[in-house]
N, C-alpha and C positions, 0 to 999 in steps of 0.2 A: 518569496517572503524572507524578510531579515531573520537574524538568531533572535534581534531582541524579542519581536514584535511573535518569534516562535515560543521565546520565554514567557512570555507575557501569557500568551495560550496555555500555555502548562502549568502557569500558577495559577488561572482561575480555575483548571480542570482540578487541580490538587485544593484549593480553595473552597467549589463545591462538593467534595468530598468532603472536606471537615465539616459544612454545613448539614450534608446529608447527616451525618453523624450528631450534630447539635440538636436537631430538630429529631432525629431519633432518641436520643441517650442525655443532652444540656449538654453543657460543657465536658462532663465525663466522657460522654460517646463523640464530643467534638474531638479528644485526645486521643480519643482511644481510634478513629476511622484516622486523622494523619498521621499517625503513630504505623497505623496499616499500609496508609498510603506510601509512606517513607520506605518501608519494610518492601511493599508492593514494586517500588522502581529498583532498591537494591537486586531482588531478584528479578525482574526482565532484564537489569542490566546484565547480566551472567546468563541469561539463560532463555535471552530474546529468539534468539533463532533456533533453539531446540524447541521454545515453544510453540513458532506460526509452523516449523516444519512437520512437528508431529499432529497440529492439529489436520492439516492434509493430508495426512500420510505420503509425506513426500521420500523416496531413496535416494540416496547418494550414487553417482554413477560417477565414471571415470573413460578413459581414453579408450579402455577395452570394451564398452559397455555402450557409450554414446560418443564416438571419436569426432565427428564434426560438431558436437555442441561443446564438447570441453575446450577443444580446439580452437572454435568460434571466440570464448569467452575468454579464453586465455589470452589470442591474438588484441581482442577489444579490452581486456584488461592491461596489457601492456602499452595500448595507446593513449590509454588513462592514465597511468602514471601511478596502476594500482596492484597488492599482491593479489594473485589469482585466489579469487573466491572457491569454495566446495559450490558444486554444480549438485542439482536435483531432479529428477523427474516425478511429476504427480500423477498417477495415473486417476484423469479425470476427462472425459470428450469435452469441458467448455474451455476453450481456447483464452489460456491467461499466462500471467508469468507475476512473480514478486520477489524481492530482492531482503534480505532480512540479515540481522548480525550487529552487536555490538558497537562495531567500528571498521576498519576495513580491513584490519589484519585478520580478524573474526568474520566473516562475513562467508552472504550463501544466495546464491539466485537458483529459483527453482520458474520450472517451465513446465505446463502441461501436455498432456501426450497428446492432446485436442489442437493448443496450438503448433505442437510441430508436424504436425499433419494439415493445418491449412494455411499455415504463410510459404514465403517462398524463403531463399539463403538469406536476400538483402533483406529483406521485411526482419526474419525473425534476428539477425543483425538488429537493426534500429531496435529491437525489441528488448534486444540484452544488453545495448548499448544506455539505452535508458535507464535500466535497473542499474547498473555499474554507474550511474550519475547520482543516485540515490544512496549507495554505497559511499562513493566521493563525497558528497553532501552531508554525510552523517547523519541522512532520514532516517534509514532503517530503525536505529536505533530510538529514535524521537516518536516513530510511529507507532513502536512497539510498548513503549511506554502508556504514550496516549490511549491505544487498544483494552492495555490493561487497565488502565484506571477508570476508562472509560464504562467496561463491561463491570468493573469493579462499584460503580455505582449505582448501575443497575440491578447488580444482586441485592446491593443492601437498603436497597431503596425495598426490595421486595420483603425483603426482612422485616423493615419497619412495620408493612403493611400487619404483620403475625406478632409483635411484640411490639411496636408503639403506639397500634389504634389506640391501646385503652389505659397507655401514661397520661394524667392533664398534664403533665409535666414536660409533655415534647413540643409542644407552640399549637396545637391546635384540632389536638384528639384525634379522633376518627378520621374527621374532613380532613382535617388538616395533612393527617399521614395517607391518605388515598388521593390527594394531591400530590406529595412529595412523591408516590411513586409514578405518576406518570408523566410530572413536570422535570424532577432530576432528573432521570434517563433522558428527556427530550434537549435538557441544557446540555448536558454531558454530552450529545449525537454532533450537536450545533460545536462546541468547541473542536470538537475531533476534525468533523469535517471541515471547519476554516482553518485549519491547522494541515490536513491532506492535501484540499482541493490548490492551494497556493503553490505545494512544494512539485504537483505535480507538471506544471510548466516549465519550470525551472529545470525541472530535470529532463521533458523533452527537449529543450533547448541543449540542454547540456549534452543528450545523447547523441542528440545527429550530428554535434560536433565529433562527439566521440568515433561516432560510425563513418561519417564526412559526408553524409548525403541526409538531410530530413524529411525528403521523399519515402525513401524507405519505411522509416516510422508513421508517415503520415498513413502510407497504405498497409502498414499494420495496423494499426487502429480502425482505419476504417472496419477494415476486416473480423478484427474482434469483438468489435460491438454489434456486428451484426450475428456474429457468433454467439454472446452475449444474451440477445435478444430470444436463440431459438433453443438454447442449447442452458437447462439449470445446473449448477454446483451446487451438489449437495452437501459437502464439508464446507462450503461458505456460508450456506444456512444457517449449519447448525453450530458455527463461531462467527456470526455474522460483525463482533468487531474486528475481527479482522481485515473485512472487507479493503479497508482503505488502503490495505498493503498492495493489495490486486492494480496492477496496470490500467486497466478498467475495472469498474462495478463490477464486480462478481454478481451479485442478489438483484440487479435490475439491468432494464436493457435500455428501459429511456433518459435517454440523454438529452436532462433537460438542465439548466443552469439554474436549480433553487437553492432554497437554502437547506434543504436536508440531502441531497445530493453528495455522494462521497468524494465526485470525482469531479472536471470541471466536464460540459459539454465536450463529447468526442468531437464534434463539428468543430469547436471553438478551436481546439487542441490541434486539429487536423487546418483548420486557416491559418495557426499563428506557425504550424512549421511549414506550409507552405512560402507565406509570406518570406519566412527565413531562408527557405529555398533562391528564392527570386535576388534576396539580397546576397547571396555566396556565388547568383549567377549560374545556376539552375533550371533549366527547362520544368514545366509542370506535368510534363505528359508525354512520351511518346520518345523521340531520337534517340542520341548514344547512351548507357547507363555508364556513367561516369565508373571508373576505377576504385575499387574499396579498398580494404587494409588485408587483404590478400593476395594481391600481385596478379591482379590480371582483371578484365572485363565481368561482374559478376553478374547473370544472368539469373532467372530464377530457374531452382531446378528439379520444380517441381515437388509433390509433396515430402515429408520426412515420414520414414517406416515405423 
């Protein structure tokens, strides 16, 4: 997805927000929710990545703490052309990763303790190569935004519900406000998501160049969805907009390509880096494992402690 066409997404998400506000409050409460909303971006802009990390309970680790993952991300950040991010572990068994921060100098990829116990080197490679594409990309920042404003109009939709049933003065009483709470939230899920599911291609794409093999990330993925599937996050539940920052769907396992869908089909994700495979020249299965950005044959090595 283009910047514009991502611009464009974020003015209707900030656009329904003032509406939600119009139809709770007229014109006063249309000021008064972009006035919020405004206020709302100021602070994730500052304070994006302290917000997805604390909602996980994610920690900061370093060289002494988790030596092959800082290590990893540092080698794969200097293949990007990027300053080396703070590194995080969440201790959570469903196997994910998300990448979060400002911009790139600000920036933070965190990994669960779920997946670094079920990929292998090269997998969870493609895995953080990916996130660091999203960093490159300046997602993080745009997702973090969208998150908030997103969840942000689902609070106040619910609000409506306790202070505008019984304005006439809000567009349409009762009915009218017990619509706006379950139709806003529903609009607000819809932009979020055309806004995720786009940037997430683009960034596989981008990773497995970054990693140089998108085999790797294809059998990451595979693997996490079906991780996905058995295994719930319960800090993704319970800030479930954040979901779209997760690598995969955190809150579901089926991967199906609708319209409320956070993410695109794993399948689909997993066919278009294959294909990409094939055009860098690529076996899909089986012989040599080509050379990584670590200087030697990288084999898997089996799980992480």
């Amino acid at each position: 997805m283009n910047y514009f066409k991502t611009g464009l997404l974020l003015a209707a998400l900030t656009a329904l927000f003032g509406v939600v506000g119009f139809l709770i409050g007229g014109t006063g409460g249309m000021l008064v929710a972009l006035g919020l909303a405004a206020a709302m971006n100021i602070f994730s802009y500052w304070n994006s990545d302290r917000l997805a990390l604390a909602a996980h309970g994610a920690q900061e680790v370093d060289e002494r703490t988790a030596p092959e993952l800082v290590r990893m991300v540092r080698e794969l950040s200097q293949r990007a052309g990027l300053p080396m991010p703070r590194v995080y572990i969440i201790d959570n068994p469903q196997p994910n990763a998300f990448a979060t921060g400002r911009n790139p100098e600000n920036a933070a990829v965190a990994a669960t303790t779920g997946i670094l116990r079920m990929l292998s080197y090269e997998e969870l490679a493609g895995v953080m190569a990916h996130e660091l594409a999203h960093i490159k990309n300046h997602d993080t920042l745009t997702m973090t935004i969208t998150a908030t404003i997103a969840g942000a109009i689902s609070t106040i939709a619910q609000f409506g519900l306790f202070f505008g049933g019984g304005n006439r003065n809000n567009g349409g009483g009762l009915i009218g406000t017990i619509l706006l709470v379950v139709l806003a939230p529903i609009a607000a899920m819809i932009i979020q998501m055309a806004i995720s599911r786009s940037r997430e291609y683009e960034a596989d794409r981008i990773g497995a160049e970054i990693c140089g093999n998108p085999l790797w990330l294809a059998g990451a993925l595979g693997k996490i969805a079906r991780g996905v599937e058995q295994i719930p996050n319960e800090s993704a539940e319970t800030h479930p907009a954040t979901a779209p920052l997760f690598i995969v769907n955190p809150l579901s396992g089926r991967n199906m390509d609708n319209l409320f869908s956070t993410h695109p089909a794993t399948e689909n994700r997993i066919a278009a880096l294959i294909d990409l495979a094939r055009r860098m020249g690529l076996g899909t299965a089986g012989g040599n494992v080509p050379r990584g950005p670590w200087g030697g044959s990288q084999r898997p090595r089996g799980p992480w402690g």
